[in-house]
C-alpha positions in Angstrom: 67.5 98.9 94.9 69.3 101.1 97.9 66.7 103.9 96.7 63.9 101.5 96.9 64.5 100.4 100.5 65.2 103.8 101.4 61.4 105.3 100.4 59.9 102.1 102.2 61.4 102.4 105.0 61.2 106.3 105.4 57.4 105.8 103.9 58.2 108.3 101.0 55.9 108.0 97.9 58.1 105.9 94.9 58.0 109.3 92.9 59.9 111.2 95.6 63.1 113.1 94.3 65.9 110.5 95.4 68.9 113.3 95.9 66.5 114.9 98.4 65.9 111.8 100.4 69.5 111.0 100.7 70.6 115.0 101.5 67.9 114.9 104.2 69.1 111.9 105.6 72.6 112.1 105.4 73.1 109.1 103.7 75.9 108.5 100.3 75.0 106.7 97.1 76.2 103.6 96.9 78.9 105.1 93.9 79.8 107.9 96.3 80.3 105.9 99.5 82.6 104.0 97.3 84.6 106.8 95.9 84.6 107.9 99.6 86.2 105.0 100.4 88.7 104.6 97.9 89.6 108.3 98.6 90.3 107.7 102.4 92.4 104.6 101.4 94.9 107.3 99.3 94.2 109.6 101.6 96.0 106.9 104.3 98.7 105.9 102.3 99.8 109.0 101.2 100.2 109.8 105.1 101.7 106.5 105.5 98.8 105.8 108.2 98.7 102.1 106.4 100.9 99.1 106.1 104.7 99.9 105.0 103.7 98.0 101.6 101.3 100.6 100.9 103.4 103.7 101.4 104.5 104.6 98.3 101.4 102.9 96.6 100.5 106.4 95.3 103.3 108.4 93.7 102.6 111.8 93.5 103.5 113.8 90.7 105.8 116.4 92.9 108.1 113.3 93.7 108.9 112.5 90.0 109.5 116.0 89.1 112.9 118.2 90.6 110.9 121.2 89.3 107.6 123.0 90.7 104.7 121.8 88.8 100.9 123.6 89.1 99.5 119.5 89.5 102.0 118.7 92.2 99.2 117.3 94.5 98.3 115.1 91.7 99.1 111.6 91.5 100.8 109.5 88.6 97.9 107.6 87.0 99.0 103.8 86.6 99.1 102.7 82.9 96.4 100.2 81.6 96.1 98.0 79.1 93.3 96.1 80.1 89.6 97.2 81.3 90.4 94.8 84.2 93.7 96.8 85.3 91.6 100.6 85.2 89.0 99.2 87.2 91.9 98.5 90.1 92.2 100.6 93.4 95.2 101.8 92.4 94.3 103.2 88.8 90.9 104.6 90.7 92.1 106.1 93.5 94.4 107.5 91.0 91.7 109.1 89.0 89.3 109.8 92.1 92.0 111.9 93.5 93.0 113.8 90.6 89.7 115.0 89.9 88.6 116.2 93.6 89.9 118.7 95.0 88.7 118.8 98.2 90.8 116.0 98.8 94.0 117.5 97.7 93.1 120.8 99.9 92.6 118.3 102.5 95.7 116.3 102.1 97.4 117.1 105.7 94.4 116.6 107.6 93.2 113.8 109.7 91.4 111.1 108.5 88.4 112.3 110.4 88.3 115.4 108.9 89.6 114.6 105.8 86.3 111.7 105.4 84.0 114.6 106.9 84.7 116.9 104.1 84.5 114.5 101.6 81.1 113.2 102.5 79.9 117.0 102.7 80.8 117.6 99.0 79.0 114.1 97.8 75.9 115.4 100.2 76.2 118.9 99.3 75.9 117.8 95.5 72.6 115.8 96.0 71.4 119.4 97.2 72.3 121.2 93.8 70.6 118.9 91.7 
């Protein structure tokens, strides 16, 4: 539907390549603005820029671990037993963040920043494809 709406109002012809519409404009998926999301939200815990209760919400795998590991950036994955506990923000954000690099590089940055670069790769993406 978000790719509907978007060719009407920008008068684009219903055949028109949706990654270029959305690279052109500047404008996330709906999936992608959420993983976006979801990433800033770890981002601001692990920077403690949230409530105190949320702090320690993502462990990373350096503090479990007296030793240098290559994944130390990584963060512990919450065990599930349910498809209703992996679809949580904490087993997501989990995931998200393991598998993005960009946001690990990015980790000491500000949240400004840190967002900016994130959207760029999720635009930047739409471009390749």
């Amino acid at each position: 539907k978000q790719n509907q709406l978007l060719k009407v109002l920008t008068k684009k012809n219903r055949l028109f390549a949706t990654n270029e519409l959305h690279f052109s404009h500047k404008i996330l998926k709906i999936n992608d603005l959420y993983k976006t999301k979801v990433l800033c939200f770890v981002h601001a815990c692990l920077n403690q820029n949230t409530l105190n209760m949320f702090h320690n919400y993502f462990p990373l795998l350096s503090y479990t671990h007296d030793h240098y590991t290559r994944n130390e950036c990584d963060i512990v994955i919450p065990r599930s037993r349910t498809n209703q506990g992996s679809s949580t923000v904490k087993f997501k954000g989990a995931s998200f963040w393991n598998n993005n690099e960009v946001a690990k590089e990015h980790l000491n940055h500000s949240k400004n920043i840190f967002k900016n670069r994130i959207t760029s790769v999720f635009l930047n993406e739409y471009q390749s494809e």
